[in-house]
C-alpha positions in Angstrom: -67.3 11.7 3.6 -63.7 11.7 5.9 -62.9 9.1 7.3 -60.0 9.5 9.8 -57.4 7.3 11.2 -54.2 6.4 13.4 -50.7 5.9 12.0 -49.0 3.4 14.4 -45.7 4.4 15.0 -44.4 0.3 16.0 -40.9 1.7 15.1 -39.3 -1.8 15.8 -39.7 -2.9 12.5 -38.2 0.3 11.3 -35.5 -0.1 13.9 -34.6 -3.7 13.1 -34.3 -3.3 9.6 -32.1 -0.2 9.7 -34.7 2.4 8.6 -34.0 5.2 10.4 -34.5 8.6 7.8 -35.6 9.3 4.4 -38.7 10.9 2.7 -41.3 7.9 4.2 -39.9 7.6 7.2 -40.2 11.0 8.0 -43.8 11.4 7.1 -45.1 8.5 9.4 -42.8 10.2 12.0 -44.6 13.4 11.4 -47.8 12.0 11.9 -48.0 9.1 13.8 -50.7 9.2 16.5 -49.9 6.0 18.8 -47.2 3.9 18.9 -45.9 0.1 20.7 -42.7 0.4 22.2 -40.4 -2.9 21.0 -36.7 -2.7 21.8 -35.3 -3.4 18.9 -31.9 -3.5 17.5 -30.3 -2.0 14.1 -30.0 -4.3 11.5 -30.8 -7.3 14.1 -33.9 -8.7 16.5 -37.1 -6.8 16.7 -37.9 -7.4 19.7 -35.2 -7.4 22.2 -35.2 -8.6 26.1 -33.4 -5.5 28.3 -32.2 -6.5 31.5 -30.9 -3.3 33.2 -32.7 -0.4 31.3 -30.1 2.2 33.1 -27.1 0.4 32.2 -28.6 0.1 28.5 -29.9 3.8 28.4 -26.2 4.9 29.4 -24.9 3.0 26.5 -24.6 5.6 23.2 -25.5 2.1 21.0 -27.9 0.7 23.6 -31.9 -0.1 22.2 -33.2 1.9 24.2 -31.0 5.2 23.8 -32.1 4.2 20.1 -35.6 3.9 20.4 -35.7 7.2 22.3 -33.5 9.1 19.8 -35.2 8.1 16.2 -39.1 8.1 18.1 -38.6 11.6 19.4 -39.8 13.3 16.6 -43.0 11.2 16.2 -43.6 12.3 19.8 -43.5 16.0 19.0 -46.9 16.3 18.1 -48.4 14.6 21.2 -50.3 11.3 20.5 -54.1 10.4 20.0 -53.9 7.7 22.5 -53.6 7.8 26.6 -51.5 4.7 26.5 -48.1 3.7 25.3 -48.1 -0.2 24.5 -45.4 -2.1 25.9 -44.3 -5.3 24.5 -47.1 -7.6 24.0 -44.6 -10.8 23.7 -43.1 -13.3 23.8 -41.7 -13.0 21.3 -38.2 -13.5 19.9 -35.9 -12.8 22.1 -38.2 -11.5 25.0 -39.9 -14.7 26.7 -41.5 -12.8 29.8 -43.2 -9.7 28.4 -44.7 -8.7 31.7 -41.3 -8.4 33.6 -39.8 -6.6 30.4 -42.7 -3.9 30.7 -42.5 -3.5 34.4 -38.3 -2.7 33.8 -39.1 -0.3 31.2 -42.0 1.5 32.7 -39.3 4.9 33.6 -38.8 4.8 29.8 -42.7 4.2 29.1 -43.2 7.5 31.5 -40.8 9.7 29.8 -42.0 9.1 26.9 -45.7 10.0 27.4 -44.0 12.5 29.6 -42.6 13.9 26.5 -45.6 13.9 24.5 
């Protein structure tokens, strides 16, 4: 009997905790199959509030630049889901959820764009 399942790419607590490569880390990468999309910061909060996306996207050491850059390769294989979760809050340091999510919709749709 096989029983399959989903590895969850919620790379916030990766993020946060400064996680970024190495020989585990690159195997959930390589095959995870959905994923929850958490701004997070290295080595800080995992779940950070972005008020201008465009402004934070332009900056090299911005969250979501980071998010973008180390979730890449867990998008090259497509995903098993339709969706991409948003942030599912509050928490931390995001205390509206819904407006977070509706700012980082453009991000959300490249990244399923990309998968």
């Amino acid at each position: 009997y096989y029983n399959s399942f989903d590895i969850n790419g919620d790379l916030s607590h990766y993020i946060c905790r400064g996680m970024l490569k190495g020989p585990y880390v690159e195997r959930i990468l390589n095959k995870m199959e959905h994923t929850h999309v958490r701004m997070a910061r290295v080595y800080g909060d995992v779940s950070v509030n972005v008020e201008d996306p465009v402004k934070d996207w332009n900056n090299p050491d911005g969250v979501t630049r980071t998010y973008w850059d180390f979730a890449k390769k867990g998008f090259n294989g497509g995903l098993s889901s339709r969706v991409i979760v948003g942030e599912s809050g509050p928490k931390h340091l995001v205390s509206d959820p819904l407006a977070q999510d509706s700012r980082m919709v453009p991000l959300l749709r490249a990244m399923a764009d990309y998968c």
